[in-house]
C-alpha positions as CSV (number, residue, x, y, z in Angstrom):
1,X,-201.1,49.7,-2.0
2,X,-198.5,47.3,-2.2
3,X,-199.1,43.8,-0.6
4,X,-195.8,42.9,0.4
5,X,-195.0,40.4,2.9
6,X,-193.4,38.8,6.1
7,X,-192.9,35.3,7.0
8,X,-192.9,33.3,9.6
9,X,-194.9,35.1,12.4
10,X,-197.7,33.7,14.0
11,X,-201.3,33.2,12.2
12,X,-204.2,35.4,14.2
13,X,-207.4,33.5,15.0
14,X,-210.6,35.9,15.1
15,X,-210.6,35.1,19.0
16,X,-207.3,36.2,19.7
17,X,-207.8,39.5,17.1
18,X,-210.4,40.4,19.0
19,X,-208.8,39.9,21.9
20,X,-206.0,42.5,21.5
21,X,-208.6,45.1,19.4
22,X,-209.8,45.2,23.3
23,X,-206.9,45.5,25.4
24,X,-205.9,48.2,22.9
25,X,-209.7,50.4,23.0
26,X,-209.5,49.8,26.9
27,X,-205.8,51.5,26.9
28,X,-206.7,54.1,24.8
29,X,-208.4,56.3,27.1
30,X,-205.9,56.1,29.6
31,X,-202.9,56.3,27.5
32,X,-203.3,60.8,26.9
33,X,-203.1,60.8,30.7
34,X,-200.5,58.8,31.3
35,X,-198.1,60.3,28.8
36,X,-199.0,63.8,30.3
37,X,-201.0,65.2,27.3
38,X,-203.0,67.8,27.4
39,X,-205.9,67.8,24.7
40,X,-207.7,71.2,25.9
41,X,-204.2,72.9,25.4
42,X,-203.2,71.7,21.5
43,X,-203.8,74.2,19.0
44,X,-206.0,73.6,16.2
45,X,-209.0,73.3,14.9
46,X,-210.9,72.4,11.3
47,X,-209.2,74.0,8.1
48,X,-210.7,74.9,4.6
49,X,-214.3,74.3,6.2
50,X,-217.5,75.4,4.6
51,X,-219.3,73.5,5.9
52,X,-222.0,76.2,7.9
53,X,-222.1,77.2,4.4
54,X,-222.6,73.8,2.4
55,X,-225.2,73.0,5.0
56,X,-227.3,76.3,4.7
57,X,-227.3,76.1,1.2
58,X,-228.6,72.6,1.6
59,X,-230.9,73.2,4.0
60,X,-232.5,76.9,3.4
61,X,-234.3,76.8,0.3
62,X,-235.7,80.2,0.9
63,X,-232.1,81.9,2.1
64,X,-231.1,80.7,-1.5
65,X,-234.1,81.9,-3.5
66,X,-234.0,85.0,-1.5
67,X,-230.2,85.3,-2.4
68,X,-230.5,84.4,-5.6
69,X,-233.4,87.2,-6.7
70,X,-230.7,90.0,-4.8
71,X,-228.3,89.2,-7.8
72,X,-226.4,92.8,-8.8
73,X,-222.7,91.9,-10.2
74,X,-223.2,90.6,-14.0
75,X,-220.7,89.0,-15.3
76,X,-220.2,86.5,-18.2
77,X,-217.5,84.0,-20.1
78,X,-218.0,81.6,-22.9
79,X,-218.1,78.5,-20.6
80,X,-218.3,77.9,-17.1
81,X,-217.1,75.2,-14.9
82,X,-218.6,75.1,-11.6
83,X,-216.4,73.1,-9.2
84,X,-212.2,73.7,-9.1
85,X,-211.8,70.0,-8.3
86,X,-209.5,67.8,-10.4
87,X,-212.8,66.8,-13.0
88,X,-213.3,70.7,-13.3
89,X,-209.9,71.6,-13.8
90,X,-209.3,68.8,-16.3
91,X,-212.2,70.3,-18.0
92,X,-210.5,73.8,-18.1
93,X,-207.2,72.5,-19.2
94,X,-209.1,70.6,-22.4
95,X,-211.5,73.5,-23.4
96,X,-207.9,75.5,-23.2
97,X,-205.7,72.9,-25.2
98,X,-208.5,73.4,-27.9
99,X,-208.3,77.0,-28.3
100,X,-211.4,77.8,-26.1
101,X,-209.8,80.9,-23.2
102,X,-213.0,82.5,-22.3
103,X,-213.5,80.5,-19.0
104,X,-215.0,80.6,-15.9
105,X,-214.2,78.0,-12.9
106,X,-215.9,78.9,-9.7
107,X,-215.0,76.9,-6.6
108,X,-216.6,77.3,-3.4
109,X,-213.5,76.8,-1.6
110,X,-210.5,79.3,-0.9
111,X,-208.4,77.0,-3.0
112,X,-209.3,74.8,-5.8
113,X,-208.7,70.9,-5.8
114,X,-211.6,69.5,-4.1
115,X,-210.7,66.1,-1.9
116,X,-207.1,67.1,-3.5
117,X,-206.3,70.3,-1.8
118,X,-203.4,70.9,0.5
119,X,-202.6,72.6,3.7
120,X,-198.9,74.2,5.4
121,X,-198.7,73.7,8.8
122,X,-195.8,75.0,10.6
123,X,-194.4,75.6,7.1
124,X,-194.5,72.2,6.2
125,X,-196.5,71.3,2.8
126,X,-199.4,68.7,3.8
127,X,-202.4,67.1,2.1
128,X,-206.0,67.8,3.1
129,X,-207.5,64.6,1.6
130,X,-206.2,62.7,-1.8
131,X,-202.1,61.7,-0.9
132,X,-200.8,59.7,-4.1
133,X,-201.8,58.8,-7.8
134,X,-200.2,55.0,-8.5
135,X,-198.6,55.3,-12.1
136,X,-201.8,55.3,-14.9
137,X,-201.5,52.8,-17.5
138,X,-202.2,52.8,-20.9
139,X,-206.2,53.0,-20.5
140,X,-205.5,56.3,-19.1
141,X,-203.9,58.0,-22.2
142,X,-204.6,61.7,-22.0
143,X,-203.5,61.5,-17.9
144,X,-200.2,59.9,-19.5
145,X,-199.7,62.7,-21.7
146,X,-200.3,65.1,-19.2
147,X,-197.6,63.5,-16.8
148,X,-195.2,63.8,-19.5
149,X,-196.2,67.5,-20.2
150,X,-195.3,67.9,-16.3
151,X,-191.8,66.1,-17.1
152,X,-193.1,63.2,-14.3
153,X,-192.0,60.5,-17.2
154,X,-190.5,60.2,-20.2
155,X,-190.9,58.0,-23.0
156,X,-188.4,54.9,-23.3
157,X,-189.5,52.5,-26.4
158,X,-193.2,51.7,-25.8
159,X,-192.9,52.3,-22.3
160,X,-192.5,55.4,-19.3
161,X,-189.7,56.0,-17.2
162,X,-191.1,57.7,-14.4
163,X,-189.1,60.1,-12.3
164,X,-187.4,58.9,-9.1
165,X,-187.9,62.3,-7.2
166,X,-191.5,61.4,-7.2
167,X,-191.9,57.9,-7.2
168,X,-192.6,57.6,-3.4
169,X,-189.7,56.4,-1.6
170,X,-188.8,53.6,0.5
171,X,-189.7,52.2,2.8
172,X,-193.3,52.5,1.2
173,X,-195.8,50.6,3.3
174,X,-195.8,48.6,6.7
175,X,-198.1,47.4,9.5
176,X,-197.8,47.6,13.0
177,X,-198.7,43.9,14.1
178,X,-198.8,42.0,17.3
179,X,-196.3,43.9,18.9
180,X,-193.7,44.6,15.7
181,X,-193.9,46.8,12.5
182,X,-193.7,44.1,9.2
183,X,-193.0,45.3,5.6
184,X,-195.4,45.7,3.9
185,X,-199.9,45.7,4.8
186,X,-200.7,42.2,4.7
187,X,-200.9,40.3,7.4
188,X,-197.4,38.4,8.5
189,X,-199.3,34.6,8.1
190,X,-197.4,31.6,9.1
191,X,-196.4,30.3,6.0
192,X,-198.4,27.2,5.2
193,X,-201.0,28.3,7.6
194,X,-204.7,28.7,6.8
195,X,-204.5,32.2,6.1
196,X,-201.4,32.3,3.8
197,X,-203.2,29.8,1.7
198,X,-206.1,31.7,1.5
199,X,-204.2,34.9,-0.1
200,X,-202.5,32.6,-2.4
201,X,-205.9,31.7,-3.5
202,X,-207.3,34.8,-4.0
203,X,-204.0,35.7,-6.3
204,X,-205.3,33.1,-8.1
205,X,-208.8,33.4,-8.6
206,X,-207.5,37.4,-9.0
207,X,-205.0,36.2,-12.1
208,X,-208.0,34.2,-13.6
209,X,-210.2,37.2,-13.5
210,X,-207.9,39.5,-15.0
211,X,-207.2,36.8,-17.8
212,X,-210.7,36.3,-19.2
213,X,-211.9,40.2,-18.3
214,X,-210.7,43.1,-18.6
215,X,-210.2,46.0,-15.9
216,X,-208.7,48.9,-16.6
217,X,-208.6,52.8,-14.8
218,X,-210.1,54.5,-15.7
219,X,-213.2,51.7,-15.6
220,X,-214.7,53.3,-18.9
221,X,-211.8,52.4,-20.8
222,X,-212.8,48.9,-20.9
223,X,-216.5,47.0,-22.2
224,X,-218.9,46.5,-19.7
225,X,-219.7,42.3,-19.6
226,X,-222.0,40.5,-18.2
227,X,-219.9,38.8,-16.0
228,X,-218.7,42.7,-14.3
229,X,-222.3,43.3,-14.3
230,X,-222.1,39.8,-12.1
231,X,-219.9,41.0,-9.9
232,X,-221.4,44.3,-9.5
233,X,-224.9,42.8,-8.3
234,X,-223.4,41.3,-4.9
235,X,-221.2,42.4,-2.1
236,X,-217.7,41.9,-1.9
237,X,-218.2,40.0,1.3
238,X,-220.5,37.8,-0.5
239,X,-218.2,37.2,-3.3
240,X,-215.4,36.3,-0.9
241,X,-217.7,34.2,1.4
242,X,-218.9,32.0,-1.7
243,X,-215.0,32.0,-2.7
244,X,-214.5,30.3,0.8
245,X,-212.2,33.2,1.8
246,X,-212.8,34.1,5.4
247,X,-209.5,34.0,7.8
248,X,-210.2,37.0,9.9
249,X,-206.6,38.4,8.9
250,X,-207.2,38.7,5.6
251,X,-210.6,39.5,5.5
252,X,-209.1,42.8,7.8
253,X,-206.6,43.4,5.0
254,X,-209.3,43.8,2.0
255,X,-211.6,45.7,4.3
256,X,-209.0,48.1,4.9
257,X,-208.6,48.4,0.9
258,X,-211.8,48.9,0.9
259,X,-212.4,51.2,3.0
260,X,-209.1,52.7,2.0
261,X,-210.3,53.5,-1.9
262,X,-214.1,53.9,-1.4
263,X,-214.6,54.6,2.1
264,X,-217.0,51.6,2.9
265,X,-215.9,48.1,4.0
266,X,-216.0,44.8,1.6
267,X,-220.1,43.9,3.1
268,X,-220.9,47.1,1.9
269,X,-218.9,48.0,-2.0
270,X,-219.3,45.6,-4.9
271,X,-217.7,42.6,-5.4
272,X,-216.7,44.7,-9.1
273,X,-215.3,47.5,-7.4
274,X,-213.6,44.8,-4.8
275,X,-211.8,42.9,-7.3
276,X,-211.0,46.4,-9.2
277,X,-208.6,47.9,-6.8
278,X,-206.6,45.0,-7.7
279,X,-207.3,43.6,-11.0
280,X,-207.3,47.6,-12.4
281,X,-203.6,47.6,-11.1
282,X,-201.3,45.1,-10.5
283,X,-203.4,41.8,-9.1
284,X,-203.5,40.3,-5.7
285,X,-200.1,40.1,-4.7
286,X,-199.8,36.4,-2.1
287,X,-197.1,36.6,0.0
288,X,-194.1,34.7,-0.5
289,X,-194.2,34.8,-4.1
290,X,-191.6,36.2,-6.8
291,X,-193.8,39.0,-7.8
292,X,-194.6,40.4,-4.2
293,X,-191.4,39.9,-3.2
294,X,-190.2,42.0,-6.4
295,X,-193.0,44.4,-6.7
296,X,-193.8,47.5,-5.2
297,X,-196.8,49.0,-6.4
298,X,-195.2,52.5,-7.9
299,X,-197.0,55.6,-6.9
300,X,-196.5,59.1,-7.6
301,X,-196.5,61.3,-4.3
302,X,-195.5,64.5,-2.5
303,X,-195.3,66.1,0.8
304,X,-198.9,67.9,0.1
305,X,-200.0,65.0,-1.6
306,X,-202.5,65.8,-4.7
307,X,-202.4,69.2,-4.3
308,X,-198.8,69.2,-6.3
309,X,-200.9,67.7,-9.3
310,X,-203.6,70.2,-8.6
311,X,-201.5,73.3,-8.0
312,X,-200.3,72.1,-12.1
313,X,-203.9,71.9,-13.5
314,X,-205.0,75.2,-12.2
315,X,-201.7,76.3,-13.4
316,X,-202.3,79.1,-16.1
317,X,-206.0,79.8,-15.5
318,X,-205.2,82.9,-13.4
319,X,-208.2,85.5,-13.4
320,X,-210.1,82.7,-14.7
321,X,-210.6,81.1,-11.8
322,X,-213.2,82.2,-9.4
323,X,-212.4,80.9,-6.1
324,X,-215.3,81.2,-2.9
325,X,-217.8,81.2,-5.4
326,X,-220.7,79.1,-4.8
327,X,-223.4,78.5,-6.9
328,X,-227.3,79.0,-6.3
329,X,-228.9,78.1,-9.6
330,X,-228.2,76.9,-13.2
331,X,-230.7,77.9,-15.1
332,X,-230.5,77.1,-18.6
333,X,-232.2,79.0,-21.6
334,X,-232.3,79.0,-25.4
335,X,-229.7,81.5,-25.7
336,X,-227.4,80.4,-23.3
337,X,-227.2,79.6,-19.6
338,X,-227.5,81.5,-16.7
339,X,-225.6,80.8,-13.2
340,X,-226.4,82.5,-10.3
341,X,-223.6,82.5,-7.4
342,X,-222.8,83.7,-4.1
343,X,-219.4,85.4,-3.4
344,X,-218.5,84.1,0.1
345,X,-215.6,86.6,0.8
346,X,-217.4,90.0,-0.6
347,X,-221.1,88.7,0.8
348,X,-222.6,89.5,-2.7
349,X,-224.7,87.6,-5.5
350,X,-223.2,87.2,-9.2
351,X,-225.2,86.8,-12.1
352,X,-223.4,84.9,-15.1
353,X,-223.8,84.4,-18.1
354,X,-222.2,81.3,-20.6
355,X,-222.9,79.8,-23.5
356,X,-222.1,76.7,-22.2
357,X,-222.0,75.2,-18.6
358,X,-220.0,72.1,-16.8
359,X,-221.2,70.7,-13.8
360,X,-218.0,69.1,-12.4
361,X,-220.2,69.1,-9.2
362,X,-221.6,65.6,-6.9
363,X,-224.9,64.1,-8.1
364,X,-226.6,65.5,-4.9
365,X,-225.3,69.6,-5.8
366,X,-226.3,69.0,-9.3
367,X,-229.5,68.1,-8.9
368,X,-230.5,70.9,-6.3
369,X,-228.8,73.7,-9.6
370,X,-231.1,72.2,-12.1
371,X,-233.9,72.1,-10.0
372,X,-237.1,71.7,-11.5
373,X,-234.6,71.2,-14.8
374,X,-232.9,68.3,-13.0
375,X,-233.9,65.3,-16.0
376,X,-235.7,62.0,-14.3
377,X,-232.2,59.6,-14.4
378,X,-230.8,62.2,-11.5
379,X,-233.6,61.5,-9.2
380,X,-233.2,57.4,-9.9
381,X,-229.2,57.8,-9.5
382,X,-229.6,59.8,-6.2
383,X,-231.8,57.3,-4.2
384,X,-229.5,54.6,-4.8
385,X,-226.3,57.0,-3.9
386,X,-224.2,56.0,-0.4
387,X,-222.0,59.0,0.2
388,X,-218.8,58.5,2.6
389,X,-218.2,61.1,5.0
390,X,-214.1,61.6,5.8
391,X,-211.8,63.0,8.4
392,X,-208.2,64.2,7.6
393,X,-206.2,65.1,10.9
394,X,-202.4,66.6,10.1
395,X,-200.7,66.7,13.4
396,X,-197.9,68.2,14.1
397,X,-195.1,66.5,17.0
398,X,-192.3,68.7,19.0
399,X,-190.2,65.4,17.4
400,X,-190.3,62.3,15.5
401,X,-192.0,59.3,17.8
402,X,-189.8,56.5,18.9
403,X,-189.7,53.7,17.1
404,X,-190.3,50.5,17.9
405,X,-188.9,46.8,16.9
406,X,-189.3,45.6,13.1
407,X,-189.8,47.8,10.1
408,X,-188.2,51.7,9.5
409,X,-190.0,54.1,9.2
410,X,-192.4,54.0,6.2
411,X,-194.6,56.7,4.3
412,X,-197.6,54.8,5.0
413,X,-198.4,53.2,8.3
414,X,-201.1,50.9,9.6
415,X,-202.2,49.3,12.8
416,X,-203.7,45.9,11.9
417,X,-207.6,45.7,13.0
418,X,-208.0,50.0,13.7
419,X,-211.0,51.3,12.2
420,X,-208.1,54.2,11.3
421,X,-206.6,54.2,8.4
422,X,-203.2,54.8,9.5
423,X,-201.1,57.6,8.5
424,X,-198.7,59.0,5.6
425,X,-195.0,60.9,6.9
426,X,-195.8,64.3,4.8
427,X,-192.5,64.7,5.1
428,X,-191.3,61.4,3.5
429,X,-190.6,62.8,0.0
430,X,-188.1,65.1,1.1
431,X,-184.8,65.0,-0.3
432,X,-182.9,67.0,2.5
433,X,-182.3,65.5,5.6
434,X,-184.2,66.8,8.7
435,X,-182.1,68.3,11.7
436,X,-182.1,65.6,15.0
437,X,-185.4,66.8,17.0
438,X,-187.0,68.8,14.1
439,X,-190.6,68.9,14.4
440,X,-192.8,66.5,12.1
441,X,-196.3,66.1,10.6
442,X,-198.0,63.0,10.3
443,X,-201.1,63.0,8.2
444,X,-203.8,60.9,9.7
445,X,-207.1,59.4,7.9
446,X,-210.3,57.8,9.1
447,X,-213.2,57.0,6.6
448,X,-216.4,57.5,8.6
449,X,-219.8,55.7,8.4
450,X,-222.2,57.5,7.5
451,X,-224.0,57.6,11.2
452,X,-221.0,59.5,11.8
453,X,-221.7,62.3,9.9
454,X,-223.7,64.1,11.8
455,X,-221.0,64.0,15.0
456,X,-218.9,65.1,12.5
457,X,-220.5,68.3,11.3
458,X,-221.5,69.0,15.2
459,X,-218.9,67.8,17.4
460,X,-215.9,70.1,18.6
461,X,-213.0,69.7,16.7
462,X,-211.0,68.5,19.9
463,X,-213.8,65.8,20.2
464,X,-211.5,64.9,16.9
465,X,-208.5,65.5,17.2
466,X,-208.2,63.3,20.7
467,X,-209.9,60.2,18.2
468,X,-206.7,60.6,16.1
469,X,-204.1,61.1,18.7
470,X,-205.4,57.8,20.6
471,X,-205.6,55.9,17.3
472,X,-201.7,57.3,16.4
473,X,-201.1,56.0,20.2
474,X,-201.7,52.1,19.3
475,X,-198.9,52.7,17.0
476,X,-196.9,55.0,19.0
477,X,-197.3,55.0,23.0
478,X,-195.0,58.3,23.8
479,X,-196.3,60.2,20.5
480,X,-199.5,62.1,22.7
481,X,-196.7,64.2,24.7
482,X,-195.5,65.7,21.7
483,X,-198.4,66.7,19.8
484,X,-197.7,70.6,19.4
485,X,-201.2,71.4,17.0
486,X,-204.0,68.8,15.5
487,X,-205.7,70.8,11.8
488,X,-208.3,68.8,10.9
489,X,-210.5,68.7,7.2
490,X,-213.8,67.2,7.5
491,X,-215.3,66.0,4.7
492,X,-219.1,65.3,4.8
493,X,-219.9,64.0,1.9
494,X,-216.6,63.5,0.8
495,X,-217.0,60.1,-1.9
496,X,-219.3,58.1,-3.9
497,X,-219.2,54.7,-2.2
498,X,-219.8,52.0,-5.3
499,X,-222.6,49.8,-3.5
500,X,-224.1,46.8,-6.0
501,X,-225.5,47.9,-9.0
502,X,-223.8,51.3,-9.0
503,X,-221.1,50.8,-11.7
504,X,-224.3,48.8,-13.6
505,X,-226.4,52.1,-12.9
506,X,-228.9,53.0,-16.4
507,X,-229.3,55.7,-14.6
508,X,-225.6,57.0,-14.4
509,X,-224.8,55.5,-17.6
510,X,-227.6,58.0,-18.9
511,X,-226.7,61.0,-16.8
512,X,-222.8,60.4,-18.6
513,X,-224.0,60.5,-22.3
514,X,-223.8,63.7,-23.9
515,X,-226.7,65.7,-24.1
516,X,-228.7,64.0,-21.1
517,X,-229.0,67.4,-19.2
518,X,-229.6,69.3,-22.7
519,X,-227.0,71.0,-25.2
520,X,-226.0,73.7,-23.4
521,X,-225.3,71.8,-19.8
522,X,-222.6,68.6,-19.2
523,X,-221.5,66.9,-16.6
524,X,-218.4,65.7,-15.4
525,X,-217.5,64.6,-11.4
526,X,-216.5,60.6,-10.3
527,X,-220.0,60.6,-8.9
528,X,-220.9,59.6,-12.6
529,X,-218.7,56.5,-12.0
530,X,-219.8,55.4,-8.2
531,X,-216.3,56.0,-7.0
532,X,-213.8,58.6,-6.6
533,X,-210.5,58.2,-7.3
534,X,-208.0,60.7,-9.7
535,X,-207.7,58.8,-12.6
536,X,-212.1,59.1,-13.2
537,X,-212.2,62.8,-12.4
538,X,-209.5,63.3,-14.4
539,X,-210.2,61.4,-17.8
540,X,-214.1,62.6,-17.2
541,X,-213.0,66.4,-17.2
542,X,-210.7,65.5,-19.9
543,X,-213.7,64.2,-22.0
544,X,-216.2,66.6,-21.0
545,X,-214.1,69.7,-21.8
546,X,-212.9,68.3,-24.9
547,X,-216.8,67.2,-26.0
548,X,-217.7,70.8,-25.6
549,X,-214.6,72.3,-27.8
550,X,-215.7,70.4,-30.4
551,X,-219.3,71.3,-30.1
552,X,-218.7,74.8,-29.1
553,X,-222.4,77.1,-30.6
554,X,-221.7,81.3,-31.1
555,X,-219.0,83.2,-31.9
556,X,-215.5,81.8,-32.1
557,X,-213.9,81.3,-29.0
558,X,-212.1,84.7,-28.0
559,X,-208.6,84.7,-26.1
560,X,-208.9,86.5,-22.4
């Protein structure tokens, strides 16, 4: 995200924030009537959802013993990924780049990606979850060399040029605030005022950090200090509260980062991972300085988000990749390993066979494979695990909303002090004009506590899809009278939230050496990091698959 700014308007006291956050909840339930909605008569409903599934195999240790021991399809490969999200597919596209083509990737899901998949509604490419990857720097080399495989850069002198057509365009960001949309997601503050200064200050304090330690994404790219370590043992609230940073407006501001990256607000994540979303990337940007003014955080994006970058990775691995496959047991031996699987679509157990085995699975799904296997540091990693649950709405409008005073329309929008996260214009990235009263989809996203979870795996979709519509409301009064279909992706356990002490974890720092699950097993998923964003999955699969290349056992890898 891209701090940018606006002068001159009015700086919020808590009282007055408050205030409004009020009026606004109190119109919300009235505001579907008054434009003549109809809730009960949108189509929709939840999309790419396993959960009944996810939850049974959870819940019913006997349905998957019992499953398990009815095993009759034997098939085999050299090595097996379980889990088609981006660390998995990484994986594949390293154990292929070295020559290894006997490969298995089973996904649960009818399409791979993970939080990356997409979705076409109305014929109009989507995202389901993840929406843009901000350009990797140099502590992400093998993602860099990718990107330039893909043609999404090219190399000028030491540096990339990236290309336009993917670049999102502008306008990139803005915030709907106190009655006008401002350029830009921080807060319009006077300048001068209490507020502005604060920012400035934590630019500052952000530019001194950066200076004396380094960040980088991925995180592992960089030493682990004591003074990260530091940072890692207390909140991000606390760290701000001792900085003497509390004006209510920007306190919003990095809750919504936040909340934006890991799914948890700044009293709940690390003061590391806090100061990581912006010392990893560009800094704190203050407002009304060169560099904000300037800069605008580049990001690579599409219509259906991530999925264009994971429609690429799975690009090539045709028959080798399994999809509504998901696993029972892992099981490994002194020969080899064996994986037990049920086939969703055909209603039938597999039996495989590998030599070798990645887990590019979450801590929680990993530990239930192994099983009795599962070493001691899983255990210790799991009890100390906060999981975000997620909701991803893309609704789809008879017709663009009206648009009100201030800022054009942007691909990313956001309501100052909504528990919503806003919404991304899937269609921003297209070239071609629209026709005048085309149809749209706007892709909506709210990161859940986790007492929501529950209502989230029980509750009607429609219970939903109404939340989103009156959260798009605050933004848009007439937009609930055009709202044609609501597809919603819930995601239960979608994120590893990076609570104190996760990114200073023995534990996970154990689970990511090689050989901690034994020679034949490795693991690579973001839950090994406490956080989930593209850059870890990807330079973890990257590892992972290149580590078991190079320490491949047997016969020589064959081609398939």
């Amino acid at each position: 995200m891209n701090p940018a700014s606006s002068s001159g308007a009015p700086a919020l006291s808590r009282r007055a924030a408050l205030a409004g956050l009020a009026v606004a909840g109190a119109g919300l339930g009235g505001c579907l009537r008054e434009q003549g909605a109809r809730p009960s008569s949108w189509q929709g409903g939840w999309v790419g959802d396993i959960t009944a599934l996810g939850h049974r195999w959870r819940d019913d240790a006997a349905w998957r013993s019992n499953t398990a021991a009815a095993a009759g399809v034997q098939r085999r490969a050299d090595v097996i990924i379980l889990g088609g999200g981006v660390a998995g597919l990484a994986a594949a596209r390293a154990l292929r780049e070295q020559g290894v083509e006997d490969i298995a990737v089973l996904e649960p899901h009818a399409s791979p990606g993970g939080n990356s998949r997409g979705h076409v509604l109305a014929g109009r490419r989507c995202p389901m979850g993840a929406h843009y990857l901000p350009t990797p720097g140099d502590a992400a080399p093998e993602l860099q060399r990718w990107l330039l495989q893909l043609g999404l850069a090219r190399q000028q002198g030491t540096g990339l040029v990236w290309d336009e057509r993917a670049l999102c365009h502008a306008p990139q960001e803005r915030l709907w605030f106190d009655g006008t949309w401002h350029a830009g997601l921080l807060p319009p503050w006077e300048a001068g005022s209490a507020g502005w200064q604060q920012a400035r200050r934590l630019a500052q304090l952000t530019a001194a950090l950066m200076r004396e330690q380094r960040f980088a994404m991925p995180s592992q790219a960089v030493p682990w200090t004591p003074t990260l370590a530091a940072l890692d043992a207390q909140t991000f609230a606390a760290w701000l509260d001792a900085q003497g940073l509390d004006d209510p407006a920007l306190r919003w501001y990095l809750d919504y980062c936040c909340r934006d990256d890991y799914g948890a607000p700044a009293a709940v994540v690390s003061a590391w991972a806090g100061l990581q979303y912006f010392c990893s990337r560009h800094g704190f940007l203050a407002p009304d300085t060169p560099e904000a003014e300037a800069s605008q955080e580049p990001v690579l994006t599409w219509p259906e988000g991530n999925a264009w970058l994971v429609e690429r990775l799975a690009s090539g691995l045709d028959s080798r990749l399994h999809l509504n496959r998901l696993a029972l047991q892992v099981v490994p031996g002194r020969q080899g390993v064996e994986v037990l699987a049920w086939r969703a679509d055909e209603q039938q157990v597999e039996r495989w066979q590998a030599q070798q085995v990645v887990l590019a699975v979450p801590l929680a799904m990993g530990a239930r494979l192994l099983g009795e296997q599962a070493p001691a540091a899983l255990q210790t990693a799991l009890r100390a695990q906060r999981v975000a649950p997620w909701l991803v709405a893309n609704v789809l409008l008879s017709r663009e909303p009206l648009e009100r005073p201030g800022q054009l329309p942007a691909w990313d929008n956001v309501a100052y002090g909504q528990a919503s996260l806003g919404y991304v214009r899937a269609q921003h990235q297209l070239v071609q004009a629209q026709p005048r009263g085309s149809s749209v989809v706007l892709t909506a996203y709210e990161a859940l506590g986790p007492e929501q979870r529950q209502a989230l795996a029980e509750e009607p979709w429609q219970h939903w899809a109404e939340r989103v519509v009156k959260h798009l409301a605050v933004m848009h009064p007439d937009l609930p009278a055009t709202v044609q279909q609501v597809d919603l992706v819930r995601h239960g356990h979608a994120m590893s939230t990076p609570v104190p002490g996760t990114r200073s974890s023995p534990a996970l720092a154990l689970l990511r050496e090689a050989g901690s699950l034994g020679p034949r097993v490795h693991w690579a998923h973001a839950d090994l990091v406490g956080y989930s964003v593209f850059e870890e999955a990807f330079t973890l699969g990257d590892a992972v698959g290149r580590r078991v290349a190079s320490r491949w056992v047997g016969s020589s890898p064959r081609r398939s």
